[in-house]
N, C-alpha and C positions, 0 to 999 in steps of 0.2 A: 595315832600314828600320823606321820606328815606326808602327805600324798606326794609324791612325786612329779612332776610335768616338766611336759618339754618345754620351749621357746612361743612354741605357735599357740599352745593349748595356755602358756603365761595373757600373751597378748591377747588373747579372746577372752582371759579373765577380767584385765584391763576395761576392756571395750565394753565388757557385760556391766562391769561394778558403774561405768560410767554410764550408761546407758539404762540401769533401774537402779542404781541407790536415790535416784541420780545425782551426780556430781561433775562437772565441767573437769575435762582432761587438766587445764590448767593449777584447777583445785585437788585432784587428785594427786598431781606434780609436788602443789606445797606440801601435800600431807604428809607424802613420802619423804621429802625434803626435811622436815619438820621430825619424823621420828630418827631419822639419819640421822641429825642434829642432837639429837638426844644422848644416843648410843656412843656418836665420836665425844658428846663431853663425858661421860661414865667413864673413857678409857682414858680421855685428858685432862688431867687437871692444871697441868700449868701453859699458859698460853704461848705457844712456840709459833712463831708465823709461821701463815697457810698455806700455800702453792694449789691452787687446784689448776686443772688442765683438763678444759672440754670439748667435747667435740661437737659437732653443729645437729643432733640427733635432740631426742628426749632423754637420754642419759646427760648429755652437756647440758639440758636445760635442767634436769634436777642438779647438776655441777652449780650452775651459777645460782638457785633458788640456796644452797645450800652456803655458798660463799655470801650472799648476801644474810643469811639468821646468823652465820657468826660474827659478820661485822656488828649486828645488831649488839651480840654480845660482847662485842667489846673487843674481839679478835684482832688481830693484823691478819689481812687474808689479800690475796694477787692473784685474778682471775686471768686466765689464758685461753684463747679462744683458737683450736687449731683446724685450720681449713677456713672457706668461705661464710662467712656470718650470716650474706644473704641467701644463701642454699639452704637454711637452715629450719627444722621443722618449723610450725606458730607455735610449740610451748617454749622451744628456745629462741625464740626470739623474743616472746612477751616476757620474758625472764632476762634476755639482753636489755632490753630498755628498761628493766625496774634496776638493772645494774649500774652503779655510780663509774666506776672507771674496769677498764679491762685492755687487755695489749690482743693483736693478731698476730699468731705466729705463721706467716708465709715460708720459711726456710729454714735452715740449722741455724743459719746467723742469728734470729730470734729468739732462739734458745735461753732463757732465763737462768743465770748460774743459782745455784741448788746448793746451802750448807747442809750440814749434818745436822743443827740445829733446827733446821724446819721441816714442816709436814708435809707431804707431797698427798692432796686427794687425785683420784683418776677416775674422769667422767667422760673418758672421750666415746667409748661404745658400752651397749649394752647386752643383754641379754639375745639383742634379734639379730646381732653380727651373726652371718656366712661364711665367709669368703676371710682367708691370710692378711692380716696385717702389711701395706707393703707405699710405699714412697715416704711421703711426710711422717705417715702414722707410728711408721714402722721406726721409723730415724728419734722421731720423738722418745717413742715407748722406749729404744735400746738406749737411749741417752739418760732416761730417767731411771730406769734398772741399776745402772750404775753407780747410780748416788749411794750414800750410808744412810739415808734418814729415814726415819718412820713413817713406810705409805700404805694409804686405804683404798680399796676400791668401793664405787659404787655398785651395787647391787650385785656386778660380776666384772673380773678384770679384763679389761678393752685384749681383745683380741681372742679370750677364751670363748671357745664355741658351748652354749648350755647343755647341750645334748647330743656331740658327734665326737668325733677324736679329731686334735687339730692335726695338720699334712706334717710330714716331718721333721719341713725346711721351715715351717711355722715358729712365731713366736705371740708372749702374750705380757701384759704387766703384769710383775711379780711384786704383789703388795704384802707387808706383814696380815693387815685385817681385811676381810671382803666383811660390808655389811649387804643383806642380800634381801632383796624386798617378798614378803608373805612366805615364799615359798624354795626347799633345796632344789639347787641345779643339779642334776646326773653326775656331771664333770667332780663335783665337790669331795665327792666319798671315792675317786681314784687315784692311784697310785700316780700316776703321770701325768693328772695335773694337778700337783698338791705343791708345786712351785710356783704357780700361777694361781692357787687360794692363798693361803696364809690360813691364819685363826679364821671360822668365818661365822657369823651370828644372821639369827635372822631374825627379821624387823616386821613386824605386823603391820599393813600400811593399810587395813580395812578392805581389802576387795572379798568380794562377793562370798563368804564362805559355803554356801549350799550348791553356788555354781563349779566352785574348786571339788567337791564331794563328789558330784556328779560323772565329774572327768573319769576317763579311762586310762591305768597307768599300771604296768609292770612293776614298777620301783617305788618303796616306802622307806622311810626313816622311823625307824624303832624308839620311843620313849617309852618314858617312866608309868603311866596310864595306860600302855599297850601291855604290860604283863603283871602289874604288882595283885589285882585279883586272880591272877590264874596259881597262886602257888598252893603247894594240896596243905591241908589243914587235918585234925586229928583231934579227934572226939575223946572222952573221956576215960573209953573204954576198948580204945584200938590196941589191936596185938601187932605185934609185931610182922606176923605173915600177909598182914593188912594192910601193910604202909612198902610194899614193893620188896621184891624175891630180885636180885639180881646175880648174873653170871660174870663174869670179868676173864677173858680168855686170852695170858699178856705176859710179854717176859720173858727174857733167854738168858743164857751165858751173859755176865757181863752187864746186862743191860735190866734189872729185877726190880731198877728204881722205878721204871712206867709204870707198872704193875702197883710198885707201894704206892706211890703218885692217886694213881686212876682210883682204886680203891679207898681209899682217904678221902679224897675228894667226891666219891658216891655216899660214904655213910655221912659225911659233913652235909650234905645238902638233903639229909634225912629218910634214905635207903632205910627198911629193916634188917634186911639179910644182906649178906654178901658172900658169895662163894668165887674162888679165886683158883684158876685152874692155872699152873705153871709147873714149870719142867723141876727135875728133883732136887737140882741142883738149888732153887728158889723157894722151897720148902721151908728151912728154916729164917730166911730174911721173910719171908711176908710174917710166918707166927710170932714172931718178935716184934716186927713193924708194926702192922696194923693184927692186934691180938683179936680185935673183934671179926676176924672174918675167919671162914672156913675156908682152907685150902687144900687145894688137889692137886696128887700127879698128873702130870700132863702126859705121862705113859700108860695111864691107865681110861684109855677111850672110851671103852663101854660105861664107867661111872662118870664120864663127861656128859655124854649125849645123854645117860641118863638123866641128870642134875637138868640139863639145858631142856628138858620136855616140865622139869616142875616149877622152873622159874619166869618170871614177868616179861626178863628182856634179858638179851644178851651184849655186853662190849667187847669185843673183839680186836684185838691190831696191835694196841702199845709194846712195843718195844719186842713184839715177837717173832720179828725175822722171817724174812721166804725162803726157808729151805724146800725139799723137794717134799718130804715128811709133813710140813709145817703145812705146806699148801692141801696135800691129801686131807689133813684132818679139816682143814677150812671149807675146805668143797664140800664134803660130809656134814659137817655141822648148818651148812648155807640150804644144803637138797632138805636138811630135817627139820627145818626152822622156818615155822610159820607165821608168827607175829612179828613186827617192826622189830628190829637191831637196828646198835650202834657201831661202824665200821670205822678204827680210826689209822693211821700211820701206815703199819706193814697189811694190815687189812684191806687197806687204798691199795698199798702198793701189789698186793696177792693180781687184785682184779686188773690191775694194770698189766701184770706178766701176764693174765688169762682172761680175758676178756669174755670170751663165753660164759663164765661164771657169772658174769652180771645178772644173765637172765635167772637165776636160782636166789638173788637177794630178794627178801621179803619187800612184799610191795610198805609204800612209808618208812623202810628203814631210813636211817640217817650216818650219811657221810661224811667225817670230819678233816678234809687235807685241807695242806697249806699249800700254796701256788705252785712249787714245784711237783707234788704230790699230784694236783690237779692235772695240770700239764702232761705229767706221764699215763695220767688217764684218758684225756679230750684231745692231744698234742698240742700245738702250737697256737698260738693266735698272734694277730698282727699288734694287737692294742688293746688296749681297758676295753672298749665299748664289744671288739670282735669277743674278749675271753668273758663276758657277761651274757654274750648269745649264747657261747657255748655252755655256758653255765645254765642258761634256760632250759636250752633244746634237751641236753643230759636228763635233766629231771624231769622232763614232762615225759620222754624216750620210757627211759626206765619206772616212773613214776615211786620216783623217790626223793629225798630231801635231802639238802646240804649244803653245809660251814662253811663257806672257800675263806679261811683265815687271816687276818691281818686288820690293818686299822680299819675300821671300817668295815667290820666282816660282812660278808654278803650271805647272809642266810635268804636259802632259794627252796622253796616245797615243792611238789608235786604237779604243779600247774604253772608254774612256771616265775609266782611272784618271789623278787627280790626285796627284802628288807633288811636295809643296814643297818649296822649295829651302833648305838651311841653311847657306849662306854669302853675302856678300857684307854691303855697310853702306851710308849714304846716300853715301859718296863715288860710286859707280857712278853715281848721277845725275848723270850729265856731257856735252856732246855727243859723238857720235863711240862710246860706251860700245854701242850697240848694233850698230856695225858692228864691232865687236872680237867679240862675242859669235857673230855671222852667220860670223863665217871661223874661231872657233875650231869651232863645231858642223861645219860644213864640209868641215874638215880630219878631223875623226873621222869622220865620214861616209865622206868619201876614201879610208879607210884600212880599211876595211871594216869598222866595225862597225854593226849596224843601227840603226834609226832612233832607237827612243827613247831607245837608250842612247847613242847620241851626242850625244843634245839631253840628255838627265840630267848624263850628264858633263860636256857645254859648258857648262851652266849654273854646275854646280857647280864647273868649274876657274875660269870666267868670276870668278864673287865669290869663290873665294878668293884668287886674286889681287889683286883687290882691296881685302882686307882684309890681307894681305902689305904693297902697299903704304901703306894706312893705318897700318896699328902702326910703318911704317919712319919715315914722314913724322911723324905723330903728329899729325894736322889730319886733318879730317874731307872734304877736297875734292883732287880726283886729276882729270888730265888722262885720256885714254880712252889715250893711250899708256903712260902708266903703267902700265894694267893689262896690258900686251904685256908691258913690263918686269919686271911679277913674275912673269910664268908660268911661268919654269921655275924661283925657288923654290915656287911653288906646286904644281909638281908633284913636286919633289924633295920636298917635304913629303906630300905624297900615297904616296907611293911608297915612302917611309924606313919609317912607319908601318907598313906590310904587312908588313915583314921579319921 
């Protein structure tokens, strides 16, 4: 997994790698410079003039290090140097003098007209910016927003702050690609500053990896070697009551499709049992739907609670509505239930109308809403950065685990770390998308693995399947069945990789 770090804890990485690889700041500038260089030609291949635009920092001096390798190759490239040259750190100056020509932009008059045809790099600030964009900077950046053409940022775009929410009246450059050096910034995996990323990649530039380890950090990026050995496996001579007992408690009037969704989506991901408690009315759509599973009336409670004492784990929520009846049975099955549960949609929403009820969820259960879901749980927050503390405090409160939905999900456990998700695309926003997700975590739960890594990996099988079927489809919008349909190339592709 990719550690997370802030600003201050980046620069100390800097100053270590420089300081015992050793290596001269300067030389560490090229290096970065040099794999920058790399990355922007992979995405370019026809030579479009340059535009870069730096500021008088170490970010402007990786600007000009970088405007110089592609003159080298061949490029058309026009360095621009905004603010005083001689206030300017020594790597950007030793990077000034190895530059052949460059202009000073003093004022808007200086302003460099911008076709559509050329590339706009932005090097003016880096990762260690504070403080709002505002005179020159700011006239510059909003003039350069404007253009049509295809722009990058260095490492982070000038004015995005790495680890705090920008002020309201803020702004920041809004590049198509941030290429970003070792390590994700915070900012990157939010909602509200994902106008000011673009695509964003990151770029190994060699700093200290044992010092990076060592760091303290809440926040992780989720890859492909943080779960492909954790998925359960199955000997030659497993039974079926062997490979996870599950309960699915989901589905009303109207709404019977969560319930076929959820369940589908637990035996796909290699449940053995499934027992499927839904009101009478949903009787006949599940034994049709999904024929492998056993289903119950949801009026008959004593054979619920009984079922839910001989099974692994229970999901609870899709599509089952808070009546005042609905609620009764949920409070009841929450006081009788002592191993982790999955709580998902009207489930969220139960303990939102009754908040006392919280204290009766099994410790390590796992909670799966979507922002507004969360919201009527935690209330309000001011911004990404506040709705992620709240997201913390909640589960270490409760000491319990949970999904907060969308790109980038934020899976948060019991103590409080977050780890983002690095799969899926905007097709997942679809109906029905989270009741596929509630039976895939479920099914792992089932199957004995504990709690966060079964919501880590549901997440993560969750959108890769959905991106399976995106690249199959080649359209950006999928039905929630669809993501059922790719999971087991999604796991074959999980699972190939490892070998």
């Amino acid at each position: 997994m990719k550690k997370i770090l802030t600003a201050e804890q980046i620069r100390e990485a800097d100053q270590h790698t420089i300081k015992y690889e050793p290596i001269s700041s300067l030389d560490l500038m090229e290096r970065a410079s040099e794999q920058f260089v790399l990355r922007f030609l992979e995405v370019n291949r026809d030579k479009h003039p340059v535009k870069i635009f730096c500021g008088v920092g170490n970010n402007g001096g990786d600007g000009l290090a970088i405007g110089r390798l592609l003159k080298e190759k061949g490029w058309e490239v026009l360095l621009y140097v905004v603010g005083n040259p001689r206030k300017g750190s020594a790597d950007f100056k030793a990077n000034l003098d190895r530059s052949e020509l460059y202009a000073v932009i003093d004022s808007k008059n200086d302003f460099p007209n911008v076709s559509d045809d050329d590339i706009i790099i932005d090097g003016l600030f880096g990762s260690g910016l504070s403080r709002p964009l505002e005179g020159l900077y700011e006239e510059i950046v909003t003039y350069l927003n404007e253009q049509k053409c295809l722009k990058f940022s260095i490492d982070i775009a000038s004015g995005l702050y790495a680890d705090q929410p920008l002020p309201s009246n803020a702004m920041a450059f809004s590049p198509d690609y941030t290429f970003s050096f070792q390590v994700p910034k915070l900012s990157f995996f939010l909602p509200g500053c994902h106008q000011y990323v673009g695509e964003w990649q990151l770029i190994d530039i060699g700093l200290d990896q044992s010092f990076i380890q060592k760091q303290k950090s809440h926040y992780f990026k989720t890859e492909l070697q943080d779960i492909a050995n954790h998925f359960p496996s199955r000997g030659k001579f497993t039974h079926k009551n062997e490979v996870g007992r599950l309960l699915i408690v989901a589905g009303s009037k109207g709404r019977m499709g969560a319930a076929v969704l959820c369940a589908r989506a637990a035996f796909k991901t290699g449940v053995g049992l499934v027992n499927v408690c839904v009101p009478k009315c949903g009787i006949d759509i599940l034994q049709i739907a999904v024929p492998e599973a056993m289903v119950i009336d949801g009026k008959g409670s004593n054979e619920i609670h009984g079922i839910s004492k001989t099974v692994d784990t229970i999901v609870i929520g899709p599509g089952l509505g808070t009546k005042p009846k609905t609620i009764s049975a949920f409070e009841k099955l929450l006081k009788e239930t002592k191993n982790p549960i999955v709580i998902d949609a009207d489930g969220v929403n139960i303990l939102s109308k009754k908040k006392s009820l919280l204290k009766f969820v099994p410790k390590e259960s796992i909670l799966t809403p979507h922002p507004g879901e969360f919201k009527r749980l935690v209330g309000e927050w001011k911004n990404d950065f506040e709705k992620l503390d709240k997201l913390r405090g909640f589960c270490k409160k409760y000491k319990i685990n949970l999904v907060l939905k969308g790109a980038y999900s934020a899976v948060c456990n019991s103590v409080g770390e977050i780890h983002f998700n690095s799969t899926g695309n905007p097709g997942l926003a679809t109906a029905g998308s989270g009741d596929v997700l509630a039976g895939i975590i479920g099914s792992l739960l089932a199957q004995g693995l504990d709690s966060f890594d079964a919501m880590r990996l549901g997440v993560y099988l969750h959108g890769l399947a959905g991106d399976e079927a995106v690249r199959e489809a080649r359209i950006e919008w999928i039905q929630a069945s669809d993501i059922i349909g790719y999971m087991p190339k999604a796991l074959s592709s999980i699972l190939n990789r490892t070998l």
